[in-house]
KOLTI-351510 format. One line per 3 residues: number of its first residue (from 1); for each residue x, y, z of C-alpha. Coordinates in pm, whole numbers, plus 50000, padded with zeros to 5 digits. Layout:
<sites>
NUM> X,Y,Z ~ ...
</sites>
This chain:
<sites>
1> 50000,50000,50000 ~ 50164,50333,49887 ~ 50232,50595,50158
4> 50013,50924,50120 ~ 50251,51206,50103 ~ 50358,51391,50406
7> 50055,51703,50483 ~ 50277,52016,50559 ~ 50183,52161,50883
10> 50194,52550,50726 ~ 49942,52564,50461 ~ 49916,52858,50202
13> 49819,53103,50379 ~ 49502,53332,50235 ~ 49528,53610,50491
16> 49701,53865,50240 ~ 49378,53830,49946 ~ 49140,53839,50230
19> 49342,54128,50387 ~ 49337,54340,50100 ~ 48940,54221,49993
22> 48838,54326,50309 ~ 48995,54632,50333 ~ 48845,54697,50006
25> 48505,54604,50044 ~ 48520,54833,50374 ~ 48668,55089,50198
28> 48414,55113,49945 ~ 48098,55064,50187 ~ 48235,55375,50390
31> 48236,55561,50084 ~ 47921,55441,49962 ~ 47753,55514,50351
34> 47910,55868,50326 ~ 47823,55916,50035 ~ 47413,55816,50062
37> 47388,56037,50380 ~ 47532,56332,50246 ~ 47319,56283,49907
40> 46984,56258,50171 ~ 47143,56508,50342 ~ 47235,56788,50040
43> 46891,56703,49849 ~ 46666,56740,50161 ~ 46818,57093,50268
46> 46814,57179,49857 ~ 46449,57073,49851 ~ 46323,57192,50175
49> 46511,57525,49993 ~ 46290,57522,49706 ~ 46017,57447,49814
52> 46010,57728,50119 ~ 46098,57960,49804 ~ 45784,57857,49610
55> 45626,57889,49965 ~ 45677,58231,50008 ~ 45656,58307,49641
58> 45288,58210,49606 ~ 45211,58376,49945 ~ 45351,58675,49879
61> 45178,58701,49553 ~ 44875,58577,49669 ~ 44851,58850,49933
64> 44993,59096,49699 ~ 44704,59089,49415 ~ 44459,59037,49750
67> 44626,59393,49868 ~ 44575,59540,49540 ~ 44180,59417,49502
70> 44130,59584,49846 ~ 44255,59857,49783 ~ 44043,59906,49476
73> 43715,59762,49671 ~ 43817,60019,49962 ~ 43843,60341,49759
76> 43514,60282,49503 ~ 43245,60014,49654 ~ 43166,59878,49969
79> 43166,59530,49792 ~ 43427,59261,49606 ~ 43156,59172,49313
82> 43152,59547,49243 ~ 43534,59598,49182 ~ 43498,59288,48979
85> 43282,59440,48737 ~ 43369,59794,48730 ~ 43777,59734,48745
88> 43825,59420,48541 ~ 44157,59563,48377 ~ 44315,59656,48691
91> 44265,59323,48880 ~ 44341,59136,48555 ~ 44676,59362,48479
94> 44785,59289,48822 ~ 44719,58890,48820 ~ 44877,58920,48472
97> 45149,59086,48576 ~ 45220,58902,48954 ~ 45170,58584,48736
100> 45445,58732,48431 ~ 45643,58829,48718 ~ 45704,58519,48915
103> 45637,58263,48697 ~ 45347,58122,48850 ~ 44934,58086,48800
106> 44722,58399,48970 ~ 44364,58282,49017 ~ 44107,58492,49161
109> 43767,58331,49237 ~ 43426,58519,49418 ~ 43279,58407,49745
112> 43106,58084,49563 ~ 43442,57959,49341 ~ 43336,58088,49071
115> 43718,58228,48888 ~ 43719,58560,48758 ~ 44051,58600,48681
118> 44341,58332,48618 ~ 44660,58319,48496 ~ 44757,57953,48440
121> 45014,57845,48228 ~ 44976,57586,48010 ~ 45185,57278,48270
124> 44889,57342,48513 ~ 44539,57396,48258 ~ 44344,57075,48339
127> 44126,57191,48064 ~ 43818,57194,48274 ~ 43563,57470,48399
130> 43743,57717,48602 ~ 43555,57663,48950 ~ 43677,57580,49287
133> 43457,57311,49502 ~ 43303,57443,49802 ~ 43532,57220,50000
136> 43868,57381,49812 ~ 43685,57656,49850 ~ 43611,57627,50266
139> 43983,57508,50332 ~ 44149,57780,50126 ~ 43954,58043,50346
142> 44044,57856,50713 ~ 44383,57720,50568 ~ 44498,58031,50350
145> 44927,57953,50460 ~ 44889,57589,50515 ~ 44701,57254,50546
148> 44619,56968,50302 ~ 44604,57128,50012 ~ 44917,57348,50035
151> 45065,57056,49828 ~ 44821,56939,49572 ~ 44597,56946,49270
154> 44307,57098,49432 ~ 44071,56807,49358 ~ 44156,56846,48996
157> 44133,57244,48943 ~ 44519,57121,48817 ~ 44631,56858,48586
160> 44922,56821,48857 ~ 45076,56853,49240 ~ 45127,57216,49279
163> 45273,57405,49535 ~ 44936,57662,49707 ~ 44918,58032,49869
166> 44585,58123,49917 ~ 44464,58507,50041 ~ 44075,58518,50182
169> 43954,58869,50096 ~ 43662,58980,50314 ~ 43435,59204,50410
172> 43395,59432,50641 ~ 43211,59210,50875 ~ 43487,58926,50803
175> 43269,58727,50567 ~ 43468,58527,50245 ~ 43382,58802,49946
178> 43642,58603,49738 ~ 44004,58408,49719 ~ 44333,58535,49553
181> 44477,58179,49486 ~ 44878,58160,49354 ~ 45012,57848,49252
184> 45325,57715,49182 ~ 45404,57404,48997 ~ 45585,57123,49117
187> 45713,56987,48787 ~ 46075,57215,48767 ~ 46145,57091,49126
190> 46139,56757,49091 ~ 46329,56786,48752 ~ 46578,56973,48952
193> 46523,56715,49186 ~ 46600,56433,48921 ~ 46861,56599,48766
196> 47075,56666,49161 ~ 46997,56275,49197 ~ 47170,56175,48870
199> 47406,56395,48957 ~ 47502,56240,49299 ~ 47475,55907,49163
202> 47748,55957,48892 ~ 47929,56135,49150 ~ 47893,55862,49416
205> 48023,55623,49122 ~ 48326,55845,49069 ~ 48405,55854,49419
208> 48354,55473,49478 ~ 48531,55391,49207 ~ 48840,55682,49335
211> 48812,55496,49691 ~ 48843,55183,49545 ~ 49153,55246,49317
214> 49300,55423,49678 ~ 49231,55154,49896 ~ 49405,54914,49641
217> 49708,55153,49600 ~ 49732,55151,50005 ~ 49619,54768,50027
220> 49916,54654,49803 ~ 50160,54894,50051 ~ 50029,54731,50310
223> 50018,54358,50164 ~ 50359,54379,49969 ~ 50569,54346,50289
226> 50348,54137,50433 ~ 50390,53883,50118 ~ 50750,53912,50154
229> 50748,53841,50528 ~ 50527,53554,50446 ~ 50787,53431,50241
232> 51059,53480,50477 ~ 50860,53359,50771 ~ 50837,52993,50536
235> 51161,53005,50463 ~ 51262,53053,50857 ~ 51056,52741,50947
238> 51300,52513,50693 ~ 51620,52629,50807 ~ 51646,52984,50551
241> 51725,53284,50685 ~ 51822,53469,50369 ~ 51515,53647,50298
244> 51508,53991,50431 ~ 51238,54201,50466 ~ 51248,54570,50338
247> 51223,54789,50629 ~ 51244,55129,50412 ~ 50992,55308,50195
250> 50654,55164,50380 ~ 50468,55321,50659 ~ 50603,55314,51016
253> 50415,55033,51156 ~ 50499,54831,50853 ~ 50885,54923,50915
256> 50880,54866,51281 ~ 50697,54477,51209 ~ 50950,54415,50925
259> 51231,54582,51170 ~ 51114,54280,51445 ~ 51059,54008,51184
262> 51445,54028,51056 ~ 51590,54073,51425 ~ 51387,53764,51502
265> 51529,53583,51218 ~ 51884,53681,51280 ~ 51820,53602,51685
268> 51643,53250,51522 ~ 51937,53234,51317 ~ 52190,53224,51620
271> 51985,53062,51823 ~ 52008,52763,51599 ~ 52371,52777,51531
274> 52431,52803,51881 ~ 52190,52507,51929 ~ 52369,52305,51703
277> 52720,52444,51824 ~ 52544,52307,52212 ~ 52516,51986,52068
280> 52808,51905,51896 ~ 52986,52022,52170 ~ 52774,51772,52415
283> 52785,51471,52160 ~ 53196,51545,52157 ~ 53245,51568,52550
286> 53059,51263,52586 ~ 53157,51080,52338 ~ 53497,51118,52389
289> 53541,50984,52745 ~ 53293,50692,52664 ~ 53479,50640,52383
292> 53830,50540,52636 ~ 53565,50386,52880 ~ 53449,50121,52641
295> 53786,50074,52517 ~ 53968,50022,52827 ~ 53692,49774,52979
298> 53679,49577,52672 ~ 54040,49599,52687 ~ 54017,49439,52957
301> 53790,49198,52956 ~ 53918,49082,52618 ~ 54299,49037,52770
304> 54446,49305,52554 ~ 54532,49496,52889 ~ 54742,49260,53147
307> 54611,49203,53476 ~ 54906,49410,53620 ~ 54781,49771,53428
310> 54432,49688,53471 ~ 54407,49900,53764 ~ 54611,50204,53605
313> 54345,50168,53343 ~ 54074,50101,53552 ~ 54170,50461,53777
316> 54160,50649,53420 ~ 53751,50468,53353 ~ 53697,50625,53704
319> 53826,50972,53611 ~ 53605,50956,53284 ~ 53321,50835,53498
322> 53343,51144,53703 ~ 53391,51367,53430 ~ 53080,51186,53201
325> 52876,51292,53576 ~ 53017,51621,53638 ~ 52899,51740,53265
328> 52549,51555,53329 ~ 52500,51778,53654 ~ 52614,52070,53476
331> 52363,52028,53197 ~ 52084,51956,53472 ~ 52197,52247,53626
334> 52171,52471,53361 ~ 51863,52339,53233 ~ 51715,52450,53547
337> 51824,52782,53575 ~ 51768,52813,53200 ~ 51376,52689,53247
340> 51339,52883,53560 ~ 51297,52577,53790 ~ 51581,52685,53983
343> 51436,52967,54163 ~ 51690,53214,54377 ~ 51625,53363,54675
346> 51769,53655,54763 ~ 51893,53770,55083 ~ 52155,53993,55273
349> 52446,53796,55376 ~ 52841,53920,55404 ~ 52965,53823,55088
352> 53368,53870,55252 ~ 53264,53569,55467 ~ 53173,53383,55176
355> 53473,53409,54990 ~ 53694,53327,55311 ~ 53494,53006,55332
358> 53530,52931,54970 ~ 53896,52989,54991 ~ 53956,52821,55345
361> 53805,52517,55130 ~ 54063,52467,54857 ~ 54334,52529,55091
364> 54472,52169,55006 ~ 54481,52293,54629 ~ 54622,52608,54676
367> 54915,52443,54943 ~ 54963,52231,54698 ~ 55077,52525,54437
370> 55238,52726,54652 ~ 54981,53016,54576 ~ 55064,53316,54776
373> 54690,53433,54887 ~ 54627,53793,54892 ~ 54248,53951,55025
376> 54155,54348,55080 ~ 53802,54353,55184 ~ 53704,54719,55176
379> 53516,54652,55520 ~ 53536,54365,55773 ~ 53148,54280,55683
382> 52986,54352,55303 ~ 52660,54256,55322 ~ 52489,54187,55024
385> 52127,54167,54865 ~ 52114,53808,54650 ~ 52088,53433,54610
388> 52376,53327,54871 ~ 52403,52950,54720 ~ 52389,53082,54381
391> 52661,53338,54448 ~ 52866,53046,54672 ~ 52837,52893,54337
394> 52975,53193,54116 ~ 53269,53247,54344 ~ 53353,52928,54344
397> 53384,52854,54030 ~ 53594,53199,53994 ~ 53833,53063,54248
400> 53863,52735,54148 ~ 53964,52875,53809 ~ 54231,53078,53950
403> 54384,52845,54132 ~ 54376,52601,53790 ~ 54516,52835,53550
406> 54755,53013,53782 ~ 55164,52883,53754 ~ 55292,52742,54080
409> 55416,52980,54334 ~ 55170,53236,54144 ~ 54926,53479,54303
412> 54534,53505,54356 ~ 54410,53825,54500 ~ 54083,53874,54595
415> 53930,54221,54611 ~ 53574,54356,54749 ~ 53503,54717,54703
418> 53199,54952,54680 ~ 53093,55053,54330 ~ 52866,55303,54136
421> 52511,55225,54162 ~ 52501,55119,54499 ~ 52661,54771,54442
424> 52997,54586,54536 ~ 53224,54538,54284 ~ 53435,54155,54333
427> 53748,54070,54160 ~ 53943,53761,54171 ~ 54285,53812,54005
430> 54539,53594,53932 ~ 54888,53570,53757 ~ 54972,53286,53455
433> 54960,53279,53131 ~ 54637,53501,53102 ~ 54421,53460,52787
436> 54422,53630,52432 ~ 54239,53931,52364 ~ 54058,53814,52090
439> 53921,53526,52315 ~ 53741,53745,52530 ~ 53414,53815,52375
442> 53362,53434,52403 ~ 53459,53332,52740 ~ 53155,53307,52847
445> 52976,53114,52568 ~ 52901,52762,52609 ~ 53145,52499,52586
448> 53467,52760,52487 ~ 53755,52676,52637 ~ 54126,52816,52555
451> 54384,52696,52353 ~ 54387,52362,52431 ~ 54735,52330,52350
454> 54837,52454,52701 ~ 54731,52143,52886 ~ 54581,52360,53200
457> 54257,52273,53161 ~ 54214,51898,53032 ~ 53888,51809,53296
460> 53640,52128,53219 ~ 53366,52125,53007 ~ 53341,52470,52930
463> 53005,52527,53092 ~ 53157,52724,53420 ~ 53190,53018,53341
466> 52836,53019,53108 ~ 52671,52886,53441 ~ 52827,53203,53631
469> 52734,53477,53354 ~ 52380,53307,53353 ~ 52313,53299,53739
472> 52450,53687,53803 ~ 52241,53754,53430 ~ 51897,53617,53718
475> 52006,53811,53963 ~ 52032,54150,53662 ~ 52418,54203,53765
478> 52725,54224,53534 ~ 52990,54040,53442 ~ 53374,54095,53274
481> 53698,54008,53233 ~ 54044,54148,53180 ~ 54322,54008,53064
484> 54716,54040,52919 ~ 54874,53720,52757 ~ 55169,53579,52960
487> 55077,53857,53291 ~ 54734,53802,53400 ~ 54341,53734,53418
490> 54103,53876,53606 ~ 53731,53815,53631 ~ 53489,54115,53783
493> 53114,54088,53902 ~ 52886,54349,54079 ~ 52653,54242,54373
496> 52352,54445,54483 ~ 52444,54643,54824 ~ 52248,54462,55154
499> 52166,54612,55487
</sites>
């Protein structure tokens, strides 16, 4: 049975079309949302314009020809049907010439409906007997500025919607002698009305399709990058970190994301090589003294070594065996501290106490070199704020490496002082053969050791003085060294003041 192929755990990845549709499609209906409110907007405050125009245009002419009938009525006859009859030019020059004027019809009926006078051009002429109902009639006289029929055909005295103004003329007791009716028609509004619409809707169009071309422009600035870092981001996940993503020429946030994507890859980049450096390093140091182990016992359990060197060899399987454990603590070690399992405490203790007991207990080692010993404590107590076994642990492993690498008959000194910051400032000095300058940036690394070459150091695994850069790193303190081939090394730390 054939073997399906292997299902990649990154699949293409759709994000970037979707990004940009969306952003499109939103884009657009913004526009589009805009763009309806402020067409509702602009037509209702142009029509509500128009319209109060016609408004005041028919009620002003309406009242102006009822104005100029009273006045006529007033100064001859005591009645309206009078100055009908006897002044027929005047009240038709003036509704001819109110109606010329403004553009609108001038009708002007007697107290029954009966019209005496109209101008109407030829959009409103129903072609049917000029007479107002007595309904129009009664509502014109009680709703002369407003009402029902202040938009409308009046029942069919028009052949269309027309905007009203209607003036009651009365007599002297307030009785309805007549109505000066002025009328407006609606037709040129709503082809202005038609014509703003069409206008809006091409411009709406114009502007979508503006917005739409825009949000593409600033979609594919956006995306571009993006696709790039896409890219790169695949090609991190199989081991390539050659793909860089351009962090000039887009927008800030853009620049800062493509700014953190290439540190990460360059930090993903090290990490790896120093993960791979980690292991090598491991398989080698193992390997190698497992390597003599076998060997040696199968040595000697095959006869190849004689009974009388099998304990010679059998002391250098024990030394290997210590060495194989010392490097698996190490590792545990710093897998704790690394994971944060290993929790410090801190604490004040005297830290000049703790480097007196540290020294008192590798006095065999340093009898044994003839090390001349030299400590200057700036005070008799210098209490410090931090992990006391962690620190025991740092200053040991100081020591003990200034004893190692230091000639016979050398000398270790041993300094405490107070430094900037409120902090101590510890240095362990010691003369030899000291350490090339170009080594060290990388003393602390994992695994680094010197030149091998000059034998001092044939038991280390290179983790000591990682494990003491990573333990003051918890506690935030520093870490440095000095050095001069052939003269000297010495190693300084800072410690955080106690009480």
């Amino acid at each position: 049975m054939s073997e399906k192929a292997p299902v990649s755990r990154y699949k293409k990845l759709n994000i970037l079309g979707s990004i940009r549709a969306k952003y499109i499609a939103a884009f657009a209906l913004l526009i589009s949302i805009v763009v309806l409110l402020l067409a509702v907007i602009i037509s209702s405050a142009i029509m509500n314009f128009v319209l109060n125009t016609r408004h005041k245009a028919v009620d002003g002419s309406a009242s102006l020809v009822a104005d100029i009938v009273t006045e006529i009525e007033g100064f001859t006859y005591q009645d309206f049907d009078g100055a009908l009859e006897n002044y027929p030019e005047k009240i038709g020059g003036a509704v001819e010439n109110v109606a010329t004027t403004n553009g609108i019809a001038v009708v002007v009926t007697d107290r029954i409906g009966n019209v005496k006078f109209s101008s109407i051009p030829e959009e409103l002429d129903s072609g049917k007997t000029l007479y107002l109902s007595p309904e129009v009639m009664r509502k014109l006289s009680h709703e002369s500025t407003s009402g029902s029929l202040r938009m409308s055909n009046l029942h069919g005295f028009y052949s269309q919607t027309a905007v009203n103004g209607a003036t009651a003329i009365r007599d002297g007791d307030g009785n309805v002698d007549g109505i000066v009716l002025a009328s407006a028609p609606t037709s040129p509004v709503i082809d202005f009305m038609h014509g703003l619409i069409q206008t809006l809707v091409m411009s709406f169009l114009w502007i979508t399709i503006a917005a739409v071309v825009v949000a593409a422009f600033i979609c594919e600035r956006i995306v571009s990058p993006l696709r790039i870092m896409e890219k790169a981001a695949k090609g991190v996940t199989v081991g390539s970190y050659d793909i860089k993503v351009p962090e000039d020429g887009v927008d800030n946030e853009i620049a800062d994301l493509a700014s953190a994507f290439n540190e990460m890859s360059r930090e993903v980049k090290e990490k790896e090589i120093t993960q791979r450096s980690f292991l090598g390093s491991v398989s080698h140091d193992m390997r190698t003294p497992m390597t003599s182990i076998a060997g040696f016992v199968d040595g000697i359990l095959d006869g190849t070594i004689p009974p009388e060197k099998q304990e010679y060899y059998l002391r250098i399987v024990s030394a290997e065996t210590h060495r194989l454990s010392r490097l698996v603590s190490t590792l545990l070690d710093l897998t704790r501290i690394q994971s944060g399992e290993r929790k410090f405490t801190k604490a004040d203790f005297d830290i000049c106490e703790l480097l007196r007991l540290i020294l008192i207990s590798m006095e065999k080692q340093i009898d044994e070199k003839h090390l001349e010993i030299e400590f200057d404590p700036c005070d008799d107590k210098c209490m410090v704020f931090a992990d006391s076994d962690g620190i025991h642990q740092v200053a040991y492993n100081l020591i003990h490496n200034a004893i190692k690498f230091t000639d016979e008959g050398g000398t270790i000194k041993i300094g405490v002082k107070k430094h900037e910051g409120g902090k101590y400032l510890i240095s362990i000095y010691n003369t030899g053969k000291g350490m090339k300058k170009e080594e060290l940036p990388y003393i602390f690394d994992r695994f680094f050791k010197s030149d091998p070459s000059r034998g001092l150091d044939k038991s280390g695994v290179g983790l000591g003085l990682f494990i003491v850069k990573t333990i003051l790193s918890s506690h935030s303190e520093s870490i440095w060294a000095e050095s001069e081939e052939g003269q000297y090394s010495q190693f300084n730390f800072t410690l955080q003041r106690g009480k």
